[in-house]
N, CA, C and O atoms as a DFTB+ gen file, in Angstrom:
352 C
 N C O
     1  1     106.383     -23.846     -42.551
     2  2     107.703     -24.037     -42.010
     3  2     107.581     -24.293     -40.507
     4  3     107.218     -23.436     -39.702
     5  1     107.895     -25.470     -40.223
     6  2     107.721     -25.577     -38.836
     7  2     109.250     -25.275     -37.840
     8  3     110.286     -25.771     -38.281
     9  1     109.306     -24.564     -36.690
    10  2     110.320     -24.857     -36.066
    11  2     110.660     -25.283     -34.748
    12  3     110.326     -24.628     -33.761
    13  1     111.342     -26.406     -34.675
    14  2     111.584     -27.214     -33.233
    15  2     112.644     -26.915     -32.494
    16  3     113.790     -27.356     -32.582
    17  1     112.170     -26.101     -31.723
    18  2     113.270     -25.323     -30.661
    19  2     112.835     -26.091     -29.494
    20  3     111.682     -26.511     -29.405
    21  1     113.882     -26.319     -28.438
    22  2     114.237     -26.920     -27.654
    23  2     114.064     -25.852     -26.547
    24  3     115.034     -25.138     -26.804
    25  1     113.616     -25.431     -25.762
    26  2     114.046     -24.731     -24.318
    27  2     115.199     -25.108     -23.742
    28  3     115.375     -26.326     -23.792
    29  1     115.979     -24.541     -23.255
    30  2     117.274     -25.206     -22.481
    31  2     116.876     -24.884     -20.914
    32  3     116.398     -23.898     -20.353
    33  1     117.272     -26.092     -20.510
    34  2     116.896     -26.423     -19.434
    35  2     117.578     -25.936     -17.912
    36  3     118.699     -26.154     -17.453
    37  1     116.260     -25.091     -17.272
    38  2     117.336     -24.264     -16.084
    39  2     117.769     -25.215     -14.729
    40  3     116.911     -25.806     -14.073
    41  1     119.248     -25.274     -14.404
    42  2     119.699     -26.476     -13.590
    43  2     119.869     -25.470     -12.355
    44  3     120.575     -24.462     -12.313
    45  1     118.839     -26.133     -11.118
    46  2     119.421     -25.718      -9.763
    47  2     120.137     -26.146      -9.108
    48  3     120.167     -27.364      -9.281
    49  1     121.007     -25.727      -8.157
    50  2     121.929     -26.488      -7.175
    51  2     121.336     -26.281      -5.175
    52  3     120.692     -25.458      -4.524
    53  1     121.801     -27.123      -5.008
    54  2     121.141     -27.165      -3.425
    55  2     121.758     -28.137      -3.014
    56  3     122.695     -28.702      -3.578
    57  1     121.008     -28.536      -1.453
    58  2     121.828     -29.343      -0.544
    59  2     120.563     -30.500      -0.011
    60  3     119.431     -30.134       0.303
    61  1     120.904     -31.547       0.003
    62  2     120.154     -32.982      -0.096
    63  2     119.853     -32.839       1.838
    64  3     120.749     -32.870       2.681
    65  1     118.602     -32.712       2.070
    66  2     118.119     -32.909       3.483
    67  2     117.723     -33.810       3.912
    68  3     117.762     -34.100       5.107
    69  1     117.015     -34.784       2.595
    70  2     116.411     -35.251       3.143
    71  2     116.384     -36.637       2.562
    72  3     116.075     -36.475       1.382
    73  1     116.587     -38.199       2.847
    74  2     116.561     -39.243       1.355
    75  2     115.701     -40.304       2.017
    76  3     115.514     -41.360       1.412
    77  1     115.249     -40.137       3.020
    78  2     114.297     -41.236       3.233
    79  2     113.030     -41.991       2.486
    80  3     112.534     -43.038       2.903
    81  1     112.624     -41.323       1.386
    82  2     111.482     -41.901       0.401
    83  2     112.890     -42.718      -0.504
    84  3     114.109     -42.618      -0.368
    85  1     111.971     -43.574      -1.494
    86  2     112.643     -44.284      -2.351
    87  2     112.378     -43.604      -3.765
    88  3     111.291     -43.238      -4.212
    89  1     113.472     -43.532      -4.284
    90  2     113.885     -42.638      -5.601
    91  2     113.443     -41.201      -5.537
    92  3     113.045     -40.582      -6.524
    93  1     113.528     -40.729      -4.384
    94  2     113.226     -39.171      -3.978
    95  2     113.911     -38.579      -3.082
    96  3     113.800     -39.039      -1.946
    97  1     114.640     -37.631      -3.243
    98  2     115.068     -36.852      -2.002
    99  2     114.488     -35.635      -2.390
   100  3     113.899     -35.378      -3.440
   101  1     114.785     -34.712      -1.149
   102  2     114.621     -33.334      -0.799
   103  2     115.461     -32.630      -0.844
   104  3     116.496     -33.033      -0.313
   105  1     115.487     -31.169      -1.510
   106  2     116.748     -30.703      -1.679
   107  2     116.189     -29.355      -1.178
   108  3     115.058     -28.894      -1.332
   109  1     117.274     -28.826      -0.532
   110  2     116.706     -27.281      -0.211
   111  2     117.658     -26.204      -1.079
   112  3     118.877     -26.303      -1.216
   113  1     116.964     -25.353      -1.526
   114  2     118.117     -23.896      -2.009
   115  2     117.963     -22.657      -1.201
   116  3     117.119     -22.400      -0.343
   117  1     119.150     -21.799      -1.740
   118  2     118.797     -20.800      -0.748
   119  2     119.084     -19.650      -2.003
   120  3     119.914     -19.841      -2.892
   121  1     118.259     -18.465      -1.893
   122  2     117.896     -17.414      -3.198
   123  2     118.520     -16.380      -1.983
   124  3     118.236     -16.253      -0.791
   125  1     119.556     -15.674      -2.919
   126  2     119.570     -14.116      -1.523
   127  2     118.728     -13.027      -2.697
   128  3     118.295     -13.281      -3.821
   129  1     118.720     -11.943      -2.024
   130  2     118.063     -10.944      -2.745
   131  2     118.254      -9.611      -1.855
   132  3     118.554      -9.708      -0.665
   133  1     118.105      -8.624      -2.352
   134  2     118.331      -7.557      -1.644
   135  2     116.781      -7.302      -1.492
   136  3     115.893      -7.840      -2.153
   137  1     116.639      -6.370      -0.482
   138  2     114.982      -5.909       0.084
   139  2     114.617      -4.725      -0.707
   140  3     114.871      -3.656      -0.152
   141  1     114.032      -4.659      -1.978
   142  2     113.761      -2.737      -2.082
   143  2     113.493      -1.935      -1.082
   144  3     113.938      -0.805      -1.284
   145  1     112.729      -2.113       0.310
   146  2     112.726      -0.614       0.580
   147  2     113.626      -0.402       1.732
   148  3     114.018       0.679       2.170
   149  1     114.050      -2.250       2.396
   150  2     115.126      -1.910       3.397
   151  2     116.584      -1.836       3.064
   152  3     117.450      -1.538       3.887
   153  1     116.804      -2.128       1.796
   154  2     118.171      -2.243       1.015
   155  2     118.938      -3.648       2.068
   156  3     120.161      -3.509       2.085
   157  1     118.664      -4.362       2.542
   158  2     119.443      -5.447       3.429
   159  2     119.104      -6.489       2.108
   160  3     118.219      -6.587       1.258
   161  1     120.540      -7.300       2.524
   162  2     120.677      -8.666       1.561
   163  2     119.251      -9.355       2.349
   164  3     118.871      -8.793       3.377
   165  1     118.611     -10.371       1.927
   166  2     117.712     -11.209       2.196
   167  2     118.049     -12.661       1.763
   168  3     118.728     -12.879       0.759
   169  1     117.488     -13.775       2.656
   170  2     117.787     -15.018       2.213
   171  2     116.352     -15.713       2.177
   172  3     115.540     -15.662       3.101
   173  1     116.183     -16.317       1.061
   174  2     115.028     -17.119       0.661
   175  2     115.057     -18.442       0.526
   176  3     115.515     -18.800      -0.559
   177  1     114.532     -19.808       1.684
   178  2     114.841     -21.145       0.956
   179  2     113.835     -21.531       0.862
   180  3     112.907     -21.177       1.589
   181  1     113.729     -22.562      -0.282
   182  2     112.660     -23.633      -0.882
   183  2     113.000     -24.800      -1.077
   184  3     114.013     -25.028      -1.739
   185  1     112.325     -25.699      -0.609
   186  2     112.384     -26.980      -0.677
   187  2     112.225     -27.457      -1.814
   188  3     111.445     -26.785      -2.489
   189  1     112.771     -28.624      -2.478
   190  2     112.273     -29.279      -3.911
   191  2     111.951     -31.159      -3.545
   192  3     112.742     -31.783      -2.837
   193  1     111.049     -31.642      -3.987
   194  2     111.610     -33.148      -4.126
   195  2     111.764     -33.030      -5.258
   196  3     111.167     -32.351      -6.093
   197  1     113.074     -34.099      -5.361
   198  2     113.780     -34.592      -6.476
   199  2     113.359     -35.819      -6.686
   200  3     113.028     -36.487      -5.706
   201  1     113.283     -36.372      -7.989
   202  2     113.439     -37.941      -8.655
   203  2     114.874     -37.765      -9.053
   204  3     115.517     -36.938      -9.699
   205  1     115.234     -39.438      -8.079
   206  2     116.221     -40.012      -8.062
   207  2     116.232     -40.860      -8.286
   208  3     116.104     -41.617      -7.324
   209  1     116.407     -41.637      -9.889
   210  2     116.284     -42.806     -10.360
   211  2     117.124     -43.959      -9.524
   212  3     116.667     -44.981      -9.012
   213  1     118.241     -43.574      -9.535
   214  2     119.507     -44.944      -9.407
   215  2     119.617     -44.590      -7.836
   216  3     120.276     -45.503      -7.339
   217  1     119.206     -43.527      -6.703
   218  2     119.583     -43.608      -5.602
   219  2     120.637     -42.804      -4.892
   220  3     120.930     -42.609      -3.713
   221  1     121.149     -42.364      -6.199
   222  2     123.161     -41.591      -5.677
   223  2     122.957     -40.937      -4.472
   224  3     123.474     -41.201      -3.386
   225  1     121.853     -39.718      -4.854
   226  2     122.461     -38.968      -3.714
   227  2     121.923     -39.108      -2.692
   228  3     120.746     -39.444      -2.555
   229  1     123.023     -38.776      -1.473
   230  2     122.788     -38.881       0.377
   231  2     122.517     -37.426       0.702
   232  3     122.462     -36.424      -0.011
   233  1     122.340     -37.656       2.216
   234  2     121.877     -36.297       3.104
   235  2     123.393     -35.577       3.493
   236  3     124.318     -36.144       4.074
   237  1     123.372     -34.333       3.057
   238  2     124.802     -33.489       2.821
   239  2     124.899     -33.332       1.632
   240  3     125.241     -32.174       1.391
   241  1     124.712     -34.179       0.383
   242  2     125.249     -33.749      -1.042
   243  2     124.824     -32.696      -1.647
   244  3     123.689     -32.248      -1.483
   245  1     126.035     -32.001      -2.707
   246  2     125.535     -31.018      -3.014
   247  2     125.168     -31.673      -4.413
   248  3     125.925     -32.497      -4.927
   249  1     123.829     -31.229      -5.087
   250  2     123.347     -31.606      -6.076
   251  2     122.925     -30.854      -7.197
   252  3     122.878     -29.632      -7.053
   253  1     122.609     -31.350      -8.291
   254  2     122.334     -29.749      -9.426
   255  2     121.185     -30.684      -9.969
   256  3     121.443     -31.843     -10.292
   257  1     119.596     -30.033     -10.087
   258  2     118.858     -30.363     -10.845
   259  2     118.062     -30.242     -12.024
   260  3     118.930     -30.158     -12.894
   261  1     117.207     -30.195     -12.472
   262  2     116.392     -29.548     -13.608
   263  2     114.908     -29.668     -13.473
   264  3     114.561     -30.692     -12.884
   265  1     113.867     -28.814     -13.904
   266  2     112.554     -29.110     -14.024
   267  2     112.235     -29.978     -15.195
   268  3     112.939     -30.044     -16.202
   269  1     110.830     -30.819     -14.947
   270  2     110.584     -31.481     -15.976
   271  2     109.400     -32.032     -16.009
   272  3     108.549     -31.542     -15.267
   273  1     109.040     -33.162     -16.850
   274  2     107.400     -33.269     -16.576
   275  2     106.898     -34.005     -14.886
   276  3     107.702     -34.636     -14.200
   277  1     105.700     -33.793     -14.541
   278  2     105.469     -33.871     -13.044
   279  2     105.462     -35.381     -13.131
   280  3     105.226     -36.194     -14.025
   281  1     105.806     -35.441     -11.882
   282  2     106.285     -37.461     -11.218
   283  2     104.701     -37.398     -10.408
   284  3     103.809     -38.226     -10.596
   285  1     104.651     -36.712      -9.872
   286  2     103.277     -36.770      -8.616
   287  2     103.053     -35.473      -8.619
   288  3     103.556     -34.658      -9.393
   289  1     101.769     -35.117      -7.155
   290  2     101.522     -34.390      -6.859
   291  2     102.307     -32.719      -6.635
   292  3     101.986     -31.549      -6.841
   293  1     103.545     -33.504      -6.070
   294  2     104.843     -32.811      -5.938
   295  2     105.994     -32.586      -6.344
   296  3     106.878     -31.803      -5.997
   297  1     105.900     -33.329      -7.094
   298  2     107.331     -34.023      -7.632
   299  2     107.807     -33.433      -8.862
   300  3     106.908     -34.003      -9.480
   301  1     108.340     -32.879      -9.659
   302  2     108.442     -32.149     -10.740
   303  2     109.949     -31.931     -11.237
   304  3     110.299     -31.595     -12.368
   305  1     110.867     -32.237      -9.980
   306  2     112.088     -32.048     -10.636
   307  2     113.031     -33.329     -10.711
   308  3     112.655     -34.262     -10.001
   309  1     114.379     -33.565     -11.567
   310  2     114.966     -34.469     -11.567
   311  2     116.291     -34.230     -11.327
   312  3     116.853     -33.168     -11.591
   313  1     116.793     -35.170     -10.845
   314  2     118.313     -35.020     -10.306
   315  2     119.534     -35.293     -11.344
   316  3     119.596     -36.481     -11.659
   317  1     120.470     -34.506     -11.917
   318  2     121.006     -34.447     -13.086
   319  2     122.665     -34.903     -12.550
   320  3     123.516     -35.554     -13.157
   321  1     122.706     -34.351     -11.351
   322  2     124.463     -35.077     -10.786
   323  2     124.349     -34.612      -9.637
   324  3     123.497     -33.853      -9.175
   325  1     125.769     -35.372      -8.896
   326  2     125.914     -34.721      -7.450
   327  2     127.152     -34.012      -7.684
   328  3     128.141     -34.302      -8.358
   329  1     126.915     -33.192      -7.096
   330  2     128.078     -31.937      -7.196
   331  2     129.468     -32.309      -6.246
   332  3     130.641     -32.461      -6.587
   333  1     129.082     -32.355      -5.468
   334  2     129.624     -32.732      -4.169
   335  2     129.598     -33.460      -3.011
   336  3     129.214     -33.000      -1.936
   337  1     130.047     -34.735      -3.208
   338  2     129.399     -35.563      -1.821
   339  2     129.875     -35.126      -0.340
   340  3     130.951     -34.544      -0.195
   341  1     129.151     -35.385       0.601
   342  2     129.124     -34.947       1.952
   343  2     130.271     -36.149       2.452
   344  3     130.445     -37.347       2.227
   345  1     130.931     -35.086       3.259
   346  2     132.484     -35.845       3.775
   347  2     131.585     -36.840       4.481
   348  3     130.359     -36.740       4.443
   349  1     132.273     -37.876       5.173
   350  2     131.237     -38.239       6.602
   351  2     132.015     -38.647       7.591
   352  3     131.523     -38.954       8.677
């Protein structure tokens, strides 16, 4: 009996820094967390490049992505929508 389960796929959201490569931007997030031994909120950011097939998103957008198989060296995630475009 075989069974084909699907993983569902975890979508991040962040903010587009960066779009100067072609079909790639940079997206940064920010993780809070509390400190165990100082009890203070904490803020954590990480950078992602994104594959951006068609180009959409600009620098300001808010974007939601997903992991998936690797593009390059770096490259690993894909851009699923823009959340929010940046006024200008």
């Amino acid at each position: 009996m075989e069974s084909t389960t699907t993983k569902a796929k975890r979508l991040y959201t962040g903010t587009v820094v960066s779009d100067k490569m072609q079909k790639t931007v940079v997206v940064t997030t920010t993780m809070t967390y509390k400190h165990p031994v100082f009890h203070k909120i904490m803020r954590k950011t990480k950078k992602y490049k994104v594959h951006d097939e068609a180009g959409k998103a600009r620098v300001g957008d808010e974007v939601e992505f997903f992991e998936g198989k690797p593009q390059s060296k770096t490259k690993y995630m894909y851009l699923s929508r823009v959340v929010k475009a940046h006024a200008v």
